[in-house]
ZADO-1210 file (C-alpha; in nm, 4 decimals, padded with zeros to 6 digits):
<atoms>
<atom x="-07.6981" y="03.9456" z="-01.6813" code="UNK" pos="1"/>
<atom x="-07.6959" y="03.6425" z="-01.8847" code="UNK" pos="2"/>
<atom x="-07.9399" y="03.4868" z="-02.1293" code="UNK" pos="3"/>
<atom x="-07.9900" y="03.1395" z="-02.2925" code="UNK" pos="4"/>
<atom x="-08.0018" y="03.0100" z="-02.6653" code="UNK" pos="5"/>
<atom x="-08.3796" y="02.9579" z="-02.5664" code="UNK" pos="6"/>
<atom x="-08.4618" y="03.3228" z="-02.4860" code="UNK" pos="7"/>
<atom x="-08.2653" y="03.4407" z="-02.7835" code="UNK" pos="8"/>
<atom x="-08.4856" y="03.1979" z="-02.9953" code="UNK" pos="9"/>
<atom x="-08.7958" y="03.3234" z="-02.8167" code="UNK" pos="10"/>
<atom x="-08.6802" y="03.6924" z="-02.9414" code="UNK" pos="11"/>
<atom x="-08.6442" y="03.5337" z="-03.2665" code="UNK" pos="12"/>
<atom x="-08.9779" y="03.4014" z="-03.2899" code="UNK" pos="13"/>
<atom x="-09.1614" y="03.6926" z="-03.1881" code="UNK" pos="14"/>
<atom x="-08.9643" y="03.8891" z="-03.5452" code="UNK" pos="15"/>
<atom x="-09.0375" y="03.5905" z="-03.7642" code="UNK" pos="16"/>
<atom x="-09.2360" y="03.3143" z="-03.6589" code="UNK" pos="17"/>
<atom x="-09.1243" y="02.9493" z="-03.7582" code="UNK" pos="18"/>
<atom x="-09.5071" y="02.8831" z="-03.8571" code="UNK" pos="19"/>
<atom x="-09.4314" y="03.1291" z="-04.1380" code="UNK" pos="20"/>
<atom x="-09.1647" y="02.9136" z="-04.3068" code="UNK" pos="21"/>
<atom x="-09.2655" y="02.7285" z="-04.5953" code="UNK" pos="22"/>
<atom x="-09.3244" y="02.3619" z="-04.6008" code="UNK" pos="23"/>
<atom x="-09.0136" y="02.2659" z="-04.7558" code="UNK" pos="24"/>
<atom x="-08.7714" y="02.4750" z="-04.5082" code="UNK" pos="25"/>
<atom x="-08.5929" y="02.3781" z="-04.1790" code="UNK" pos="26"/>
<atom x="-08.5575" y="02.6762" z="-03.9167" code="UNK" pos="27"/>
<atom x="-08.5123" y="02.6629" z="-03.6054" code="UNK" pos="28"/>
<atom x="-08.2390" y="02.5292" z="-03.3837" code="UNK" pos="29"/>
<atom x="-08.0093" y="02.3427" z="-03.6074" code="UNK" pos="30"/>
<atom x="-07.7231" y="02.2139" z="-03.3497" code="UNK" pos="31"/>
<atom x="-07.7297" y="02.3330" z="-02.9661" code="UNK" pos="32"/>
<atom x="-07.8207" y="02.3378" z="-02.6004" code="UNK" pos="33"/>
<atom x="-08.1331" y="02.5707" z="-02.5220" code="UNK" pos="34"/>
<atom x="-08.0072" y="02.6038" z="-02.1538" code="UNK" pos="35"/>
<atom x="-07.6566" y="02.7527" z="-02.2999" code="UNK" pos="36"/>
<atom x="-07.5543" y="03.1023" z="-02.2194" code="UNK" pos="37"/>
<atom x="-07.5208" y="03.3255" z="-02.4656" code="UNK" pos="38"/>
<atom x="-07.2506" y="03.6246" z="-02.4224" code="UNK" pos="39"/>
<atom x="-07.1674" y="03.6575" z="-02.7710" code="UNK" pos="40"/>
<atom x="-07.4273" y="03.6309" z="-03.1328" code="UNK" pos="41"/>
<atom x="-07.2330" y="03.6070" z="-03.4847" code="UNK" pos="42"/>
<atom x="-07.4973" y="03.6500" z="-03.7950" code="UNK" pos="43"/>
<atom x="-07.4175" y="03.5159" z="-04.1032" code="UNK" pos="44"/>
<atom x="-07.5880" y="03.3824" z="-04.4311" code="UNK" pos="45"/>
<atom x="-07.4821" y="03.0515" z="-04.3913" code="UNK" pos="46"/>
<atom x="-07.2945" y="02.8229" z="-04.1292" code="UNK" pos="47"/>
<atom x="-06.9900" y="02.6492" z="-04.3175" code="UNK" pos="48"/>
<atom x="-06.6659" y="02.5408" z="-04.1680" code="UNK" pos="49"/>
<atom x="-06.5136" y="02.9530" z="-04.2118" code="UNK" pos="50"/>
<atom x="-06.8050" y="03.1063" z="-04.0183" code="UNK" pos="51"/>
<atom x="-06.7983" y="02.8252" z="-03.7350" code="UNK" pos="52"/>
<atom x="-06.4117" y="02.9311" z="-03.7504" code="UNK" pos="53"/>
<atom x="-06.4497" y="03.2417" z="-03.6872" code="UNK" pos="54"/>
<atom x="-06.6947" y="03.1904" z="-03.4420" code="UNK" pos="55"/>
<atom x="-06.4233" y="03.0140" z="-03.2308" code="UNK" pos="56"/>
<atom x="-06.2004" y="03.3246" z="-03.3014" code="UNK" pos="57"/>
<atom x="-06.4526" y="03.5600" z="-03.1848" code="UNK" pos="58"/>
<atom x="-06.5851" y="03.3594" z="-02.8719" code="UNK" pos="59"/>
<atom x="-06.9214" y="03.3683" z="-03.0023" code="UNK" pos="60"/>
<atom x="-07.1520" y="03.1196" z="-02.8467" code="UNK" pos="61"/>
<atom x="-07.4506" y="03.1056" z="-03.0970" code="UNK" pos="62"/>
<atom x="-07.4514" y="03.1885" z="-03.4786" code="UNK" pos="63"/>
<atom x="-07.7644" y="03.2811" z="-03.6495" code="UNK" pos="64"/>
<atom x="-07.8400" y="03.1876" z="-03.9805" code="UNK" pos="65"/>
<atom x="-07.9920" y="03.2799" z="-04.3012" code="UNK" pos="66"/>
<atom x="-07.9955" y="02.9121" z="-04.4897" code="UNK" pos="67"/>
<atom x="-08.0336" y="02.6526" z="-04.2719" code="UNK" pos="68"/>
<atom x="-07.7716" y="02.3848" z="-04.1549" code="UNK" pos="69"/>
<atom x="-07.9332" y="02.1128" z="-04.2586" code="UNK" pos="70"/>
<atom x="-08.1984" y="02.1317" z="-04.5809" code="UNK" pos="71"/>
<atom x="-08.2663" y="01.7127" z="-04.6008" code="UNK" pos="72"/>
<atom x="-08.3084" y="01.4858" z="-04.3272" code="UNK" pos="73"/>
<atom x="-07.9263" y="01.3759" z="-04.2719" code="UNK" pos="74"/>
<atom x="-07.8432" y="00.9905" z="-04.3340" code="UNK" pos="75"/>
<atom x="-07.5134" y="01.0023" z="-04.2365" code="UNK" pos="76"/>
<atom x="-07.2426" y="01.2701" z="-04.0271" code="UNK" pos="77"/>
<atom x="-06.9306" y="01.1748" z="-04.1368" code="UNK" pos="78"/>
<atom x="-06.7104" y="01.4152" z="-03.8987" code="UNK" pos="79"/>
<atom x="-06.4215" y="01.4309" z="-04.2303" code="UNK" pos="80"/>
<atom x="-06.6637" y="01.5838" z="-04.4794" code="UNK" pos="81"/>
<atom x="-06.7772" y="01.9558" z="-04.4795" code="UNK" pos="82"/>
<atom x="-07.0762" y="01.9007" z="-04.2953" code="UNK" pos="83"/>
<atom x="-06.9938" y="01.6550" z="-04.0057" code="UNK" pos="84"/>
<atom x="-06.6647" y="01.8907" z="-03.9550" code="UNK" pos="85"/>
<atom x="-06.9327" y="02.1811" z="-03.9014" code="UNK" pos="86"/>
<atom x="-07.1138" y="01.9694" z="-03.6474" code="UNK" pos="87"/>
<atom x="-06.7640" y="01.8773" z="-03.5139" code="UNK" pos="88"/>
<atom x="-06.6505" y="02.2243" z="-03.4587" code="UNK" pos="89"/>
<atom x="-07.0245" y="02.3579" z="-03.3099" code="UNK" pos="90"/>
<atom x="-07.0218" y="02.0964" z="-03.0210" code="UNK" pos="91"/>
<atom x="-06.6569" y="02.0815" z="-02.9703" code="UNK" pos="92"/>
<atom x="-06.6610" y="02.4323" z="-02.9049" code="UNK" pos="93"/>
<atom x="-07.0175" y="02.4654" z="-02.7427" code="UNK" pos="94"/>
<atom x="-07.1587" y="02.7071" z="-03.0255" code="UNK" pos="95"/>
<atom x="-07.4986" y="02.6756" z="-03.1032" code="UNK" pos="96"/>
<atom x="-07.6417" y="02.7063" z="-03.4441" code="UNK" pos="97"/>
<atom x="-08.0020" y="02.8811" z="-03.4752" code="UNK" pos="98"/>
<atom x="-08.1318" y="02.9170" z="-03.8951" code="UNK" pos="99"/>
<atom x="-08.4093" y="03.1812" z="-03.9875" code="UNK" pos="100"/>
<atom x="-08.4698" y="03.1133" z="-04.3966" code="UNK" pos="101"/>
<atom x="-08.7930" y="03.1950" z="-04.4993" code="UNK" pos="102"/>
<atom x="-08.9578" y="03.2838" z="-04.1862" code="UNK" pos="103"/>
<atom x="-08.7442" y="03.5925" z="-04.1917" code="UNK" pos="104"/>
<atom x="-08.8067" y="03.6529" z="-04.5688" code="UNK" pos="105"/>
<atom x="-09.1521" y="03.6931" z="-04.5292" code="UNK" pos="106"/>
<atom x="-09.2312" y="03.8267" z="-04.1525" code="UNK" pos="107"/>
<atom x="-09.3495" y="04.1825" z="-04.1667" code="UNK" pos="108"/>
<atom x="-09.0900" y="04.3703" z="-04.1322" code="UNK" pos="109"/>
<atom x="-08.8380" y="04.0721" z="-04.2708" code="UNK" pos="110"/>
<atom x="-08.6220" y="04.0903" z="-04.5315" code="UNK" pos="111"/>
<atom x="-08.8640" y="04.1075" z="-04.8348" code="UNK" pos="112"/>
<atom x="-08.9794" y="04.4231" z="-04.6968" code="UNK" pos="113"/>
<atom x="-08.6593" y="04.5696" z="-04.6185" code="UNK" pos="114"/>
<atom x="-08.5664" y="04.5055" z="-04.9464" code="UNK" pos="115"/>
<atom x="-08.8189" y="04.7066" z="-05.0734" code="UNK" pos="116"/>
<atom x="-08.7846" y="04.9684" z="-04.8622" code="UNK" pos="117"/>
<atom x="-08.4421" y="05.0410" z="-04.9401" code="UNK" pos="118"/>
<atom x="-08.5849" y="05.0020" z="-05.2899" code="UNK" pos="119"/>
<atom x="-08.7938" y="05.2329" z="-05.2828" code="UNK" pos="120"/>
<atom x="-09.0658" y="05.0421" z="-05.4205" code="UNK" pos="121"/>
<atom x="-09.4162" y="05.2443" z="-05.3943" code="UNK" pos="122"/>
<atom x="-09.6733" y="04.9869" z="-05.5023" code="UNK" pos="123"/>
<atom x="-09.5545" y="04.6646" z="-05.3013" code="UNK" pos="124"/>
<atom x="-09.8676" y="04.3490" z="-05.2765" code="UNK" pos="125"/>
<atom x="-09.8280" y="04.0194" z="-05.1744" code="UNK" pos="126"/>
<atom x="-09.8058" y="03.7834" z="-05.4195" code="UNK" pos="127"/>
<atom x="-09.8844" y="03.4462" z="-05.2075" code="UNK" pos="128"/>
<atom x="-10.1045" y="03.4833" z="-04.8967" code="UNK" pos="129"/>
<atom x="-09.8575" y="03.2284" z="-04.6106" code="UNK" pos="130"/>
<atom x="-10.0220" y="03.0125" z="-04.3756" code="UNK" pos="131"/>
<atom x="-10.0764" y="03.3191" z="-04.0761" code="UNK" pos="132"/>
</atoms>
């Protein structure tokens, strides 16, 4: 049975909603064909030229995550400089790039309550209601 980038995003929606992100962030599908099968997911904190590498190594066909790709609308992709070689490698090697920042942090459930858990923090509030 096979699945697409699209239904893996889909999973990843339902866990921590892009709405939740703050204004500032970029989530979502960075680089990437939402028709592609997926057979293999790597996770990481961030996408730089050693995770894409060892994407290839591992055969992985989508890599989720933590900070985004790309923070600023991008002027330029010069395929010689860390970030255009990132590109590079993703479509050269049909891996598609999917970032969850602060949708994750904040989801129920997400990170910031993980962290807390493990914590064991007792008296946990919200600090700053989010837009849902």
């Amino acid at each position: 049975m096979s699945v697409t980038v699209a239904e893996i995003i889909k999973i990843m929606e339902e866990i921590a909603p892009s709405s939740l992100a703050e204004e500032w962030d970029n989530v979502g599908l960075m680089v990437g064909d939402l028709t592609q099968d997926v057979e293999r997911i790597m996770v990481s904190l961030d996408g730089d030229e050693r995770v894409v590498d060892e994407a290839v190594r591992q055969k992985a066909n989508l890599i989720i995550t933590h900070h985004p790709l790309f923070f600023h609308p991008v002027k330029n992709l010069i395929i010689n400089e860390p970030l255009g070689k990132v590109v590079r490698k993703l479509i050269k090697h049909d891996i598609a790039l999917y970032s969850a920042h602060t949708n994750v942090d904040i989801a129920p459930g997400g990170i910031n309550d993980y962290l807390a858990e493990i914590l064991g923090l007792t008296e946990v509030e919200v600090l700053a209601e989010t837009k849902e």
